[in-house]
C-alpha positions in Angstrom: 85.3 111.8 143.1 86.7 108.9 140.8 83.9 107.7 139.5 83.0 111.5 138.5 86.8 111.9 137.0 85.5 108.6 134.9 82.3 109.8 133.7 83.8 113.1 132.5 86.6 110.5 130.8 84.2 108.3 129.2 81.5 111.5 128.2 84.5 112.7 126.4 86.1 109.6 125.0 83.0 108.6 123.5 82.4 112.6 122.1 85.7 112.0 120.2 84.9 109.0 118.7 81.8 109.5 117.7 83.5 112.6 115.5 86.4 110.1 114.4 83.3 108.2 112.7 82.9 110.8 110.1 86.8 110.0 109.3 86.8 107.8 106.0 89.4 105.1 107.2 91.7 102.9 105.0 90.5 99.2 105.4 93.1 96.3 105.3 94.7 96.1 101.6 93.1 99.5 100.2 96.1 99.3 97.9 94.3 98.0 94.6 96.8 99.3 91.7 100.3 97.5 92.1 103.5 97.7 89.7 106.2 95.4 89.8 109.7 96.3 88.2 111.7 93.5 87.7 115.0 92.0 86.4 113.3 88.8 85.3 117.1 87.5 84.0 118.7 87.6 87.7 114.9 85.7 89.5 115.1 82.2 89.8 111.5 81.0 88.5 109.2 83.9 86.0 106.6 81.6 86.2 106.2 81.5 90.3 106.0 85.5 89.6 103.1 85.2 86.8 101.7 82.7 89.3 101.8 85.4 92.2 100.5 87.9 89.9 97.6 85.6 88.9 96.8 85.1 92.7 96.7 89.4 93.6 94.4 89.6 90.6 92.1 86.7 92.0 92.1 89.1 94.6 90.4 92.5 92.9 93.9 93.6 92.5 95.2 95.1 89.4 98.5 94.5 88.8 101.3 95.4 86.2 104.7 93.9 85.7 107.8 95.8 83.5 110.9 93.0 83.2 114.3 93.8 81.8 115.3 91.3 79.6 119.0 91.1 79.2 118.3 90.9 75.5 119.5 93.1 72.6 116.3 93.2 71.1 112.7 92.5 72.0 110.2 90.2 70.0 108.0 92.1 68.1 104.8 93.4 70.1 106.4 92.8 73.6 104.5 95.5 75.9 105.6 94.5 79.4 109.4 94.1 78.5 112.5 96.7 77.9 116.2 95.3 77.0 119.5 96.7 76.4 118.3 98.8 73.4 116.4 100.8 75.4 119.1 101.6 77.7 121.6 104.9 76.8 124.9 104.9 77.4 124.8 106.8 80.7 121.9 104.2 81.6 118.8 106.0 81.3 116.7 104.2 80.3 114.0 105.2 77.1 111.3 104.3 75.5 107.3 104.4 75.2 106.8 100.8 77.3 109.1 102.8 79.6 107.2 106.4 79.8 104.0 104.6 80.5 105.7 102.6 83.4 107.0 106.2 84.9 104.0 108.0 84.5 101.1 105.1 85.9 100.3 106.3 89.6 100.6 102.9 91.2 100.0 102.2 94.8 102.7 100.1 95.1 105.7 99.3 93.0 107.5 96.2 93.9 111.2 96.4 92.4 113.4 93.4 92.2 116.7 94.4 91.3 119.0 91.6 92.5 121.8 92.8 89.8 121.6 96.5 90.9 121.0 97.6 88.0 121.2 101.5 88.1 118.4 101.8 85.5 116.0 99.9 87.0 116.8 102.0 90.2 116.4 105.2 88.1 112.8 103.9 86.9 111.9 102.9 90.4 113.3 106.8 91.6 111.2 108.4 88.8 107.8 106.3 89.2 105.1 108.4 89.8 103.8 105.5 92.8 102.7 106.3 96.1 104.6 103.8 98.2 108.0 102.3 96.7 109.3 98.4 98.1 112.6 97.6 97.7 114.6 94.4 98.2 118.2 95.6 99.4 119.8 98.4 101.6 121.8 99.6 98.8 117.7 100.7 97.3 117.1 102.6 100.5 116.8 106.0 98.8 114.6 105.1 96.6 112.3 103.1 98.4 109.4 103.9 101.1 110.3 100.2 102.5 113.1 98.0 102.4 111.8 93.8 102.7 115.3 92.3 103.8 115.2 88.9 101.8 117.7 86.5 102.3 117.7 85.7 98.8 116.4 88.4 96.4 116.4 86.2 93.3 113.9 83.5 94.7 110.9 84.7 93.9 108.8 82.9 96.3 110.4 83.6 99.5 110.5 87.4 98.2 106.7 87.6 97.9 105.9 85.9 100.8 108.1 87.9 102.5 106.3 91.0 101.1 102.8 89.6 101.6 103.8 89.4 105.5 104.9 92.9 105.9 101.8 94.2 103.7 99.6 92.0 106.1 101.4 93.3 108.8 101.3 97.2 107.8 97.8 96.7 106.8 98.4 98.6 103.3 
């Protein structure tokens, strides 16, 4: 009787998976759109992030990156920077660099907020992205995944850190 008991399994296993076929899956890395929000006055090196950047593109990815500069005002023509102007005095942040940020449907926003910043936790709360990272417990509300760095400032340690746990999660 077993080896009828394992026909019947395997007739039926195979049935199902032949139907699971039709099933469009998600292959490794699907996510193609990333944003990165980032404090670029509390990260160690902004050119190992440009450099990381530079590599995900090489890779079909698109990527964006919004920094707060701890700045009172902007050069003119800066389109992937805010500073203190642009924050109110209840720290809500404003602007039209700002809007576009919030309303892009990313796959994945990256913020590094080793200040705590409460505006750059409010853009990351209001970003219209699909899945949130985040680099600290205190970001846990806000965030689909917490990466628990040792040093959130160093740059290269938080995106290979994050590169793991993407490899890892296969998104």
């Amino acid at each position: 009787m077993k080896w009828l008991k394992d026909l019947l399994f395997n007739k039926n296993l195979k049935s199902r998976l032949n139907n699971t076929q039709l099933i469009k899956k998600e292959g490794k890395n699907e996510s193609n759109y990333i944003g990165i929000l980032v404090d670029e006055d509390a990260i160690d090196n902004p050119a190992v992030l440009q450099k990381v950047i530079k590599e995900w593109e090489k890779k079909g990815k698109k990527v964006e990156k919004i920094a707060f500069l701890n700045v009172k005002e902007l050069e003119e023509g800066s389109t992937d920077s805010f500073c203190l102007k642009q924050i109110n005095w209840f720290e809500i942040p404003k602007g039209e660099v700002i809007e576009v940020f919030l309303n892009r449907s990313y796959d994945i926003l990256i913020t590094i907020n080793p200040s705590q910043h409460k505006f750059i936790n409010y853009m990351n709360a209001a970003s219209l992205a699909r899945f949130k990272i985040g680099l600290t417990a205190e970001e846990l509300e806000y965030n689909n995944l917490i990466i628990d760095c040792e040093k959130p400032s160093h740059i290269q340690t938080i995106f290979r850190d994050i590169q793991i746990t993407l490899d890892k999660l296969a998104i």
